[in-house]
N, CA, C and O atoms as a Tripos MOL2 file, in Angstrom:
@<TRIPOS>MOLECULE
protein
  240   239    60     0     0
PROTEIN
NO_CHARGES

@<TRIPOS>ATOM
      1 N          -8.0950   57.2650  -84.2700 N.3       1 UNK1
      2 CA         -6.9140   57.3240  -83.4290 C.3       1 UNK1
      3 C          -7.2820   57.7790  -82.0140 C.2       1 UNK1
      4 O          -6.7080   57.1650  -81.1150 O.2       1 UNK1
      5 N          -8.1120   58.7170  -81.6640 N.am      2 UNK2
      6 CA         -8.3510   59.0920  -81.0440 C.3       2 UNK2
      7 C          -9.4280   57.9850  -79.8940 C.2       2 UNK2
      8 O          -9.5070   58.0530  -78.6670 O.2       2 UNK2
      9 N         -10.0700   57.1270  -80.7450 N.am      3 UNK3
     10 CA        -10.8640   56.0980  -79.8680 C.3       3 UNK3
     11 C          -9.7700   55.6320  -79.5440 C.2       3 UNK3
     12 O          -9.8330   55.6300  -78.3140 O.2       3 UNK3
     13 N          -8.5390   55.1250  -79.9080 N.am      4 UNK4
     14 CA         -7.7670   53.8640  -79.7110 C.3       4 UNK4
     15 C          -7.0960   54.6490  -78.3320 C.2       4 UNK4
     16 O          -7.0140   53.9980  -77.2900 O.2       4 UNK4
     17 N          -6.6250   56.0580  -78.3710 N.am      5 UNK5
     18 CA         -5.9070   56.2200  -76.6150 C.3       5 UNK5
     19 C          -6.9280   56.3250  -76.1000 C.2       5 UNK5
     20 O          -6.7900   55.8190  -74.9860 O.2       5 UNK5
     21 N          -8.4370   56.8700  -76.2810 N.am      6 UNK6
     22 CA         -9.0680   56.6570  -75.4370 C.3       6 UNK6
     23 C          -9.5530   55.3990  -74.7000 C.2       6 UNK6
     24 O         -10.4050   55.6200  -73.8390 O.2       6 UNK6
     25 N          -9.1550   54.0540  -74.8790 N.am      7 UNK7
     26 CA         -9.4470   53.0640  -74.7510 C.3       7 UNK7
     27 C          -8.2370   52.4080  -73.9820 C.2       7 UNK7
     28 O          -8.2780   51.6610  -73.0040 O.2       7 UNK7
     29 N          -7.1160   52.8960  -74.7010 N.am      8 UNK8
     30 CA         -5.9840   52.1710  -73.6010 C.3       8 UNK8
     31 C          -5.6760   53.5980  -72.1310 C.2       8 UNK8
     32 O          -4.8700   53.5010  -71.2060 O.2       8 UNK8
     33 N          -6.6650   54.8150  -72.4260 N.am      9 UNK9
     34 CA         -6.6480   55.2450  -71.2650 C.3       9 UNK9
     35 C          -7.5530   54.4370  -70.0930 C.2       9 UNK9
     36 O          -7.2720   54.5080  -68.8970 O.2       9 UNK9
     37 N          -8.7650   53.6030  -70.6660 N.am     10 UNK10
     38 CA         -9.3510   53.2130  -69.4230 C.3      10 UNK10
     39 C          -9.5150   52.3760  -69.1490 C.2      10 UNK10
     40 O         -10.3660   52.0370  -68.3270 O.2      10 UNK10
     41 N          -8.3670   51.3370  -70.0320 N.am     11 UNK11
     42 CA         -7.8500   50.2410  -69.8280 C.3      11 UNK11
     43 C          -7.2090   49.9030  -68.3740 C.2      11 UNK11
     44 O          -6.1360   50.4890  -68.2310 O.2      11 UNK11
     45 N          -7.5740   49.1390  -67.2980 N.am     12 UNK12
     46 CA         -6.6020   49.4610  -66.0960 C.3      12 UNK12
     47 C          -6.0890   47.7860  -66.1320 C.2      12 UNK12
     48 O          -6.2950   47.2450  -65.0460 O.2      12 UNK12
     49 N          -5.6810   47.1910  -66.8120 N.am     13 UNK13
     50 CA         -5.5870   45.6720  -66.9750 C.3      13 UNK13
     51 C          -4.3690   45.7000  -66.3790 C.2      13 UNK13
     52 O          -4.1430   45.0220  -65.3770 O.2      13 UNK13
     53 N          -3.5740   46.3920  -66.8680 N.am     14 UNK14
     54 CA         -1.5010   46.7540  -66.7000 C.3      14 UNK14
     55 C          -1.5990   47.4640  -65.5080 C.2      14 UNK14
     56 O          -0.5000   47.5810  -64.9650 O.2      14 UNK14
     57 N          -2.4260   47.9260  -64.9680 N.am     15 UNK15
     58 CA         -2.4250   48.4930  -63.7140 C.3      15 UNK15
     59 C          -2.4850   47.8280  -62.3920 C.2      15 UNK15
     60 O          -1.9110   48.1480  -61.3510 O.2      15 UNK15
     61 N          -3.4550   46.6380  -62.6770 N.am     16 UNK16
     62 CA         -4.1840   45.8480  -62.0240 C.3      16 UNK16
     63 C          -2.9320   44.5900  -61.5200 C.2      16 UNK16
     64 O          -2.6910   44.3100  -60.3460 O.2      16 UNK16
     65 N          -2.2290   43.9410  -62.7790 N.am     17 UNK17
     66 CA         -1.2610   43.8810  -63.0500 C.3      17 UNK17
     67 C           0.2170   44.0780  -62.0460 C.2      17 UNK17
     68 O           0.9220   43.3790  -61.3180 O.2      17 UNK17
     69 N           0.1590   45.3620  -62.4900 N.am     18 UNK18
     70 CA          1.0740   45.7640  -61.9570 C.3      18 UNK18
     71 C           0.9580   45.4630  -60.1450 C.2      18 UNK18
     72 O           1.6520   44.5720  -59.6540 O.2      18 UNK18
     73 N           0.2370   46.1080  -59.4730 N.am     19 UNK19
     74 CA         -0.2940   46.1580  -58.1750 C.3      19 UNK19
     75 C           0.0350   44.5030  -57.6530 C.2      19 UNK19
     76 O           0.7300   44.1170  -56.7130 O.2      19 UNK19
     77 N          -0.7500   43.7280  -58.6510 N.am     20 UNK20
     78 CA         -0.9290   42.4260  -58.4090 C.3      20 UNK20
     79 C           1.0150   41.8740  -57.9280 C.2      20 UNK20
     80 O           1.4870   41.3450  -56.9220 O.2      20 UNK20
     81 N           1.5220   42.2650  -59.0110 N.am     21 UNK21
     82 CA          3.0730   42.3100  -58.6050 C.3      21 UNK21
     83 C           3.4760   42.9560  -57.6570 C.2      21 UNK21
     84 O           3.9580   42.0910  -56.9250 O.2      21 UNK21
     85 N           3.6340   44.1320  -57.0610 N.am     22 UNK22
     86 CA          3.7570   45.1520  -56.0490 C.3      22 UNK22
     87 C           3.3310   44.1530  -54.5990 C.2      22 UNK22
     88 O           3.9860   44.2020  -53.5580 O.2      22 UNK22
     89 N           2.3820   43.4660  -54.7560 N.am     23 UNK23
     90 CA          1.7850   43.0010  -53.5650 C.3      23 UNK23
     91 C           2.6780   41.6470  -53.6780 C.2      23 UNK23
     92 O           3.4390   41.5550  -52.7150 O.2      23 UNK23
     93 N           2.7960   40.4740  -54.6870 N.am     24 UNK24
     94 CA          3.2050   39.6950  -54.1580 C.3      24 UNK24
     95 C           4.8940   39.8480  -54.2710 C.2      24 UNK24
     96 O           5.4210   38.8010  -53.8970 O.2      24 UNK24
     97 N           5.8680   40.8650  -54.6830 N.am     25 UNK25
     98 CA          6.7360   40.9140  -54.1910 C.3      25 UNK25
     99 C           7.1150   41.5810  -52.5610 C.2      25 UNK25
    100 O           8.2270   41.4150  -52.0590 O.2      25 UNK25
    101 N           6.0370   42.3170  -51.8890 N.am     26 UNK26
    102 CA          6.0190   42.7400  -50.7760 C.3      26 UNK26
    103 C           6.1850   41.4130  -49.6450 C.2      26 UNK26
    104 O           6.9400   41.3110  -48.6780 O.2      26 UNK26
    105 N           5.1130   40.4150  -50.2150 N.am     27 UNK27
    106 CA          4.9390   39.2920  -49.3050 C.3      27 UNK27
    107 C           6.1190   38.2770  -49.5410 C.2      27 UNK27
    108 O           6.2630   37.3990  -48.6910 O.2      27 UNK27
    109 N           6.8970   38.3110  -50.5140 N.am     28 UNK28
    110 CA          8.3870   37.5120  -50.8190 C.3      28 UNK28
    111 C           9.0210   38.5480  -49.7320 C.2      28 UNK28
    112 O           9.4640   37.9590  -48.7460 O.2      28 UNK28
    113 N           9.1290   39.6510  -49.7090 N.am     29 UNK29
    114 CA         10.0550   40.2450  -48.9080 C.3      29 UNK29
    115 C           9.9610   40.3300  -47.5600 C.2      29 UNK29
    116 O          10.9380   40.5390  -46.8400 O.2      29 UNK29
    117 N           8.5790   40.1460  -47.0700 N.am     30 UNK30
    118 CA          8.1290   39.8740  -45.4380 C.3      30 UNK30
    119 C           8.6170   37.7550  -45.4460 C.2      30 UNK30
    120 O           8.8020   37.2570  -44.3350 O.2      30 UNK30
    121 N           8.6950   37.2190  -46.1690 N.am     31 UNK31
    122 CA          8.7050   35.7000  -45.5350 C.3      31 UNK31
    123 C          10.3680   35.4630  -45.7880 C.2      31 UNK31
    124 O          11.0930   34.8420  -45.0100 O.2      31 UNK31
    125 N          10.8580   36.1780  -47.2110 N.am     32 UNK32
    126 CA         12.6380   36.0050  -46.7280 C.3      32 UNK32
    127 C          12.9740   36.4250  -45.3540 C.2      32 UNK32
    128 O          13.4030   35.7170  -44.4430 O.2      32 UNK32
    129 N          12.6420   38.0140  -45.3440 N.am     33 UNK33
    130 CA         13.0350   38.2450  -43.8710 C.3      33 UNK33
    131 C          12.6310   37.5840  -42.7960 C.2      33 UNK33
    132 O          13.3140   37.7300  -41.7830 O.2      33 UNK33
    133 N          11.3010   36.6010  -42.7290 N.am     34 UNK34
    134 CA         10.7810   36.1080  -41.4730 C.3      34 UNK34
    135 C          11.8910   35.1060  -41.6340 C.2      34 UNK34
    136 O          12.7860   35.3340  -40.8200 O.2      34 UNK34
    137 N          12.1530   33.9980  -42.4670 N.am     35 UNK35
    138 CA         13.0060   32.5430  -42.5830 C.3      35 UNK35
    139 C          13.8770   32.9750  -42.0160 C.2      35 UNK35
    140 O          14.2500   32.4300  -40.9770 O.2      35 UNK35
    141 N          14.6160   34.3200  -42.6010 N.am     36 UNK36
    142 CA         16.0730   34.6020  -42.0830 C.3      36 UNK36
    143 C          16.2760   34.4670  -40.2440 C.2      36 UNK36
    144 O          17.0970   33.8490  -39.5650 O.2      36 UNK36
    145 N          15.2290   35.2680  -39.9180 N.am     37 UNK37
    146 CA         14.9950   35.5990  -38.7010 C.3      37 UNK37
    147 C          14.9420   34.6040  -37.4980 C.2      37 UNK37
    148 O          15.4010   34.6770  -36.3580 O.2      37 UNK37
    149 N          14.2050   33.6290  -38.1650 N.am     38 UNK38
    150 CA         13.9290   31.9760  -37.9580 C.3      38 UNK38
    151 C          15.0610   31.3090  -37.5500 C.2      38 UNK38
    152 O          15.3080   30.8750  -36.4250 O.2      38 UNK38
    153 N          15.6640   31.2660  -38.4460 N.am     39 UNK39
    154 CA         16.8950   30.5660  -39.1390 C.3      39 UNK39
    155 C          18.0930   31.2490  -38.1410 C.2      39 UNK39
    156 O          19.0210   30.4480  -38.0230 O.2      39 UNK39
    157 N          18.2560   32.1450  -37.6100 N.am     40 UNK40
    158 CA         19.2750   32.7500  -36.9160 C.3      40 UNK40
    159 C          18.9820   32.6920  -36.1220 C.2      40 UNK40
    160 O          19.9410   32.4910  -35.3760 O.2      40 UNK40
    161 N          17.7730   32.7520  -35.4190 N.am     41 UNK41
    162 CA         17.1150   32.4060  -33.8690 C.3      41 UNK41
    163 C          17.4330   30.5120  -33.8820 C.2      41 UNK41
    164 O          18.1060   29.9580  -33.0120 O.2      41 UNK41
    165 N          17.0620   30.0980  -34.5490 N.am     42 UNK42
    166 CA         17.4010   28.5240  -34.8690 C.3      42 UNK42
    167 C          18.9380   28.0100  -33.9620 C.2      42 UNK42
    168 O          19.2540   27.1650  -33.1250 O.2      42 UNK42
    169 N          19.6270   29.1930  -34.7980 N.am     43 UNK43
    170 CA         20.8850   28.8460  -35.5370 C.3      43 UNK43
    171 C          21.7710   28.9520  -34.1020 C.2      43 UNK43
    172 O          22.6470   28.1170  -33.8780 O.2      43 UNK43
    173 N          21.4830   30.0310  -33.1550 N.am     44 UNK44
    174 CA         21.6590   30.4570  -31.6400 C.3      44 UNK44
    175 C          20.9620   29.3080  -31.0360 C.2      44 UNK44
    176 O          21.7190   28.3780  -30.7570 O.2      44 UNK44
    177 N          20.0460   29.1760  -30.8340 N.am     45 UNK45
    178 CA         19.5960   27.8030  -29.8430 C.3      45 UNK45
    179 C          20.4770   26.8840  -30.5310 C.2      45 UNK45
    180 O          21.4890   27.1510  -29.8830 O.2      45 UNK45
    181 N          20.8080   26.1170  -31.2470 N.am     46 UNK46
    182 CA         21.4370   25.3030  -30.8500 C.3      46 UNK46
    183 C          22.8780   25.1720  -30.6110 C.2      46 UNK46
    184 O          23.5500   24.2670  -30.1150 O.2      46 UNK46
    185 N          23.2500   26.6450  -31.2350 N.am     47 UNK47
    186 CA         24.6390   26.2870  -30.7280 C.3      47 UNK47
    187 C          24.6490   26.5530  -29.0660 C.2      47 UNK47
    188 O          25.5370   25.9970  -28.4200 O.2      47 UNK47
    189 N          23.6080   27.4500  -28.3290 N.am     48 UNK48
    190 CA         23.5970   27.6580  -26.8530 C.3      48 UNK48
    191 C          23.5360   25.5330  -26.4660 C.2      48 UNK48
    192 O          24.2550   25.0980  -25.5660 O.2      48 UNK48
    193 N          22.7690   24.7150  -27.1500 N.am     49 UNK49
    194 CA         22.3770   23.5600  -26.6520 C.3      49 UNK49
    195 C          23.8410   22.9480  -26.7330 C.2      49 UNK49
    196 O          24.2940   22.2970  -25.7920 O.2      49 UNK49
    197 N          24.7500   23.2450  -28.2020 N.am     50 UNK50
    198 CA         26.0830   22.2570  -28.0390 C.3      50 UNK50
    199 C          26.6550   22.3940  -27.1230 C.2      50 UNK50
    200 O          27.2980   21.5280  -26.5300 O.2      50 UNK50
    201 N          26.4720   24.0040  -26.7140 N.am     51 UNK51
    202 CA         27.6640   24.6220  -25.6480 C.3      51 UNK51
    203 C          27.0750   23.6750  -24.7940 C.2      51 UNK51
    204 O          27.6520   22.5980  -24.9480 O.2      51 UNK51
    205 N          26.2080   23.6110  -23.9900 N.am     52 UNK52
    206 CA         25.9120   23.1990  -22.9570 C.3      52 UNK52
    207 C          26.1090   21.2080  -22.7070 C.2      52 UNK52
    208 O          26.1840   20.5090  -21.6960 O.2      52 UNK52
    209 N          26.1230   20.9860  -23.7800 N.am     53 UNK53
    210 CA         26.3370   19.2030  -24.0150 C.3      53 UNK53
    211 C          27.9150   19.2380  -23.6510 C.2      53 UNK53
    212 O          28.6570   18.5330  -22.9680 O.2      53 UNK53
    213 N          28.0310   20.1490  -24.2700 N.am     54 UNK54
    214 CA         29.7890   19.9400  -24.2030 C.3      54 UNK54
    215 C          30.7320   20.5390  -22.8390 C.2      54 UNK54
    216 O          31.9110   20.5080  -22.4850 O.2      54 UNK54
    217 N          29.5110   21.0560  -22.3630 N.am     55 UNK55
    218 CA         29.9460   21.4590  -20.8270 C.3      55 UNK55
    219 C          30.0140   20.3860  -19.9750 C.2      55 UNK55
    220 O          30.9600   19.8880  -19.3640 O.2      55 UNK55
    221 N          28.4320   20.0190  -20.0630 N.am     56 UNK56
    222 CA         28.1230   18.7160  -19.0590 C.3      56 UNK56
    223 C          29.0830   17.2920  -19.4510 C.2      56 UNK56
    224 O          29.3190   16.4390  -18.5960 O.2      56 UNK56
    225 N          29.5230   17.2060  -20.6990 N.am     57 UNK57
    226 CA         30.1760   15.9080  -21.2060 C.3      57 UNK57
    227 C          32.0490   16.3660  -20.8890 C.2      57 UNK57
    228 O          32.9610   15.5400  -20.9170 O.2      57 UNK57
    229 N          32.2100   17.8180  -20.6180 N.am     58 UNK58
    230 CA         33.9850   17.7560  -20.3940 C.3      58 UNK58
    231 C          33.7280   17.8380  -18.7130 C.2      58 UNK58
    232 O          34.6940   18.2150  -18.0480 O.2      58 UNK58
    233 N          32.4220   17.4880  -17.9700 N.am     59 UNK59
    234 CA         32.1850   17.9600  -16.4380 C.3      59 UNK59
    235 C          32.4620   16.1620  -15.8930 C.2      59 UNK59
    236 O          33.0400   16.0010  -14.8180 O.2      59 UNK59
    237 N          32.0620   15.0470  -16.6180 N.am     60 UNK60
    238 CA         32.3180   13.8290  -16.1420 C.3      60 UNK60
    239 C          33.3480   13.2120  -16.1260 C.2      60 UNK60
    240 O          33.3840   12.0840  -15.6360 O.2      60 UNK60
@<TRIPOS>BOND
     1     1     2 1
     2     2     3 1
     3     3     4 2
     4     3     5 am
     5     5     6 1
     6     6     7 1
     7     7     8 2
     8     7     9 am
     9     9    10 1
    10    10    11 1
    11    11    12 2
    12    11    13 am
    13    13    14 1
    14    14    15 1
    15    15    16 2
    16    15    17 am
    17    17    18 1
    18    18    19 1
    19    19    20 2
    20    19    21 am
    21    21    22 1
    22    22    23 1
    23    23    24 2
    24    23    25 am
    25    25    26 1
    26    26    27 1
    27    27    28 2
    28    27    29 am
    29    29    30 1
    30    30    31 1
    31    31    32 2
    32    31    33 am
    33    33    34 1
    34    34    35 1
    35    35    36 2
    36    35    37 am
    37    37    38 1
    38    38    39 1
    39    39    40 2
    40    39    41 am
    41    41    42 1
    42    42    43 1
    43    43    44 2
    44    43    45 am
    45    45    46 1
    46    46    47 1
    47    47    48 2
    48    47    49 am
    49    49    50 1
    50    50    51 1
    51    51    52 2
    52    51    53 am
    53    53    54 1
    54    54    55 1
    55    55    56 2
    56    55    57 am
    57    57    58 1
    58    58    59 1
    59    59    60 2
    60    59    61 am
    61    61    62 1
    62    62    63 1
    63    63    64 2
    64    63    65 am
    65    65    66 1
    66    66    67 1
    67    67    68 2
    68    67    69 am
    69    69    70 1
    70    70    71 1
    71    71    72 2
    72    71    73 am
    73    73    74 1
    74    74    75 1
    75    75    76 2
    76    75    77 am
    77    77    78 1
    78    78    79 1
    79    79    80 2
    80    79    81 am
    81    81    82 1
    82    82    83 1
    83    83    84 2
    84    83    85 am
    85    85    86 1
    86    86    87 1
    87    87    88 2
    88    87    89 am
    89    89    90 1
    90    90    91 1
    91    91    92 2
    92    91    93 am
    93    93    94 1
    94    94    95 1
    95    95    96 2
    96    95    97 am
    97    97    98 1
    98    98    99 1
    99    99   100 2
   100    99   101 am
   101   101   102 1
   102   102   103 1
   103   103   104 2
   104   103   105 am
   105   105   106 1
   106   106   107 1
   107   107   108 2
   108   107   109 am
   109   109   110 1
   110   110   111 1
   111   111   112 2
   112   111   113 am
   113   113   114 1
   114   114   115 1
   115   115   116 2
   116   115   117 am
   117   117   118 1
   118   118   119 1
   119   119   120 2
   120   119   121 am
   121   121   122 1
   122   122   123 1
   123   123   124 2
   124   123   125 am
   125   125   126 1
   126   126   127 1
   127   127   128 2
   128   127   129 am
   129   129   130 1
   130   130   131 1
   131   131   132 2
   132   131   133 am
   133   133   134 1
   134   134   135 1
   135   135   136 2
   136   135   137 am
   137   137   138 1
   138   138   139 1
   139   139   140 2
   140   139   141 am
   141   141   142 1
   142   142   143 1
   143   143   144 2
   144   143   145 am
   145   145   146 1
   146   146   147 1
   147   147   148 2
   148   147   149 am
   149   149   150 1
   150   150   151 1
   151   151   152 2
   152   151   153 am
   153   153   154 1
   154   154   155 1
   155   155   156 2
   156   155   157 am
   157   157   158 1
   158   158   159 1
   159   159   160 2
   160   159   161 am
   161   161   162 1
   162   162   163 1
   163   163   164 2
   164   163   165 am
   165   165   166 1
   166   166   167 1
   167   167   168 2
   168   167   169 am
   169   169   170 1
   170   170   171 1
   171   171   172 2
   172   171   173 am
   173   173   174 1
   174   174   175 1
   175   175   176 2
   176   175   177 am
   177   177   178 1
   178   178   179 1
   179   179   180 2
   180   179   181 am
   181   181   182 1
   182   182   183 1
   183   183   184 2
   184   183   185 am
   185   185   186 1
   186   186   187 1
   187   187   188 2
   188   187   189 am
   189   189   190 1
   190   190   191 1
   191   191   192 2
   192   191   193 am
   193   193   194 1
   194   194   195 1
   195   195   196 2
   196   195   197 am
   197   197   198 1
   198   198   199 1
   199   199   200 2
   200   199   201 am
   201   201   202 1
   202   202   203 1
   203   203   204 2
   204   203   205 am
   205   205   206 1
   206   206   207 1
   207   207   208 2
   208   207   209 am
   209   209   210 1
   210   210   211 1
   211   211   212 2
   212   211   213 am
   213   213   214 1
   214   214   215 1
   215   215   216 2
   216   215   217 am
   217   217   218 1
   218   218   219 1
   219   219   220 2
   220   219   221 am
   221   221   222 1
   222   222   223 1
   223   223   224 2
   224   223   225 am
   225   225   226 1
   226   226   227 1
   227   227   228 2
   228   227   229 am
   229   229   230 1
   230   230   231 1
   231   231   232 2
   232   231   233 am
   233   233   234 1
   234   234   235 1
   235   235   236 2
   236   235   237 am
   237   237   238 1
   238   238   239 1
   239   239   240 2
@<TRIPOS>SUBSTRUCTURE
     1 UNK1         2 RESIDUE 1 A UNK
     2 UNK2         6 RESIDUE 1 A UNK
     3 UNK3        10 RESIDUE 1 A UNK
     4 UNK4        14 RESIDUE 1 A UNK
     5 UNK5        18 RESIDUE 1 A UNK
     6 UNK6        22 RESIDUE 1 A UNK
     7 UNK7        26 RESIDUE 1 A UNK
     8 UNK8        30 RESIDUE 1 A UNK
     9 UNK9        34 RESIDUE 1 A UNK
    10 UNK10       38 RESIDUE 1 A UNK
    11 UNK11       42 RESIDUE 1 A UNK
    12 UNK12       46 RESIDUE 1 A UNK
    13 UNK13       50 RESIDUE 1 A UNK
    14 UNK14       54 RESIDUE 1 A UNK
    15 UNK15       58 RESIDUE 1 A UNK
    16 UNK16       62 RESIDUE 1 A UNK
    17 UNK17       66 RESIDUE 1 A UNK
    18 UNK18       70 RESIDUE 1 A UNK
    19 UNK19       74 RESIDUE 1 A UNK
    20 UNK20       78 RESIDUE 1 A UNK
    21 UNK21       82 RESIDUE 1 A UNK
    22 UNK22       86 RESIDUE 1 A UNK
    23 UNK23       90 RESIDUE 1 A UNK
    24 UNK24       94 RESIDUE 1 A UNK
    25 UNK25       98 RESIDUE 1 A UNK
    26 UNK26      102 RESIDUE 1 A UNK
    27 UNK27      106 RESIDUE 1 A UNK
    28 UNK28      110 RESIDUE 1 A UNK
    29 UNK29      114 RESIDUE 1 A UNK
    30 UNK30      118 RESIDUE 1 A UNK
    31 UNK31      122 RESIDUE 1 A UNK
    32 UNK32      126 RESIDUE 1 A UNK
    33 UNK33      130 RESIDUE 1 A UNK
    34 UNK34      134 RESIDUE 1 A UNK
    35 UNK35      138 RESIDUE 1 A UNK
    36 UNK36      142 RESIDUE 1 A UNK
    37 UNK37      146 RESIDUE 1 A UNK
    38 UNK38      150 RESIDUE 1 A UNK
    39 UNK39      154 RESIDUE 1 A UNK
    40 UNK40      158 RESIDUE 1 A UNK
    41 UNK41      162 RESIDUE 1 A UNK
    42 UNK42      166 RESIDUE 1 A UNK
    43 UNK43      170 RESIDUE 1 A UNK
    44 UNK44      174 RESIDUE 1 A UNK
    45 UNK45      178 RESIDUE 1 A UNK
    46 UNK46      182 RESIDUE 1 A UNK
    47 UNK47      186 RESIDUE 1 A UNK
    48 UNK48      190 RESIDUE 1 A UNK
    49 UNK49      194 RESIDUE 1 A UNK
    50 UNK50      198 RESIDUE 1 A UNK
    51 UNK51      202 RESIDUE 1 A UNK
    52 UNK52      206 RESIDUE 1 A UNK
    53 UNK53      210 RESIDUE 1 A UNK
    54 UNK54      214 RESIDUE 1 A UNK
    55 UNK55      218 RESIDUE 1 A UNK
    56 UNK56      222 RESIDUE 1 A UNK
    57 UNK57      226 RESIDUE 1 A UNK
    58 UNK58      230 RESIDUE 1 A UNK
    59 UNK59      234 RESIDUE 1 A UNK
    60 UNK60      238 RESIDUE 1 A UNK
């Protein structure tokens, strides 16, 4: 009994694991926030571009 916790003590597989998760949910959470960021900077240019079509097109 005593070999067997000693063995899943120096086991680091679930650790390794784990981390491995830790890291790629970090990098899901840096590229949602970048898209978002994107996407709303996007989302402002073009409505600044309609405004401006629709300036020059009620100006003729």
């Amino acid at each position: 009994m005593t070999k067997l916790i000693a063995r899943f003590a120096k086991d680091e597989s679930g650790a390794t694991a784990i981390e491995y998760g830790l890291i790629a949910a970090l990098i899901s959470v840096a590229l949602i926030t970048g898209a978002t960021t994107l996407g709303n900077s996007l989302s402002n240019t073009f409505n600044a571009i309609s405004t401006e079509m629709n300036s020059a097109e009620n100006a003729h």
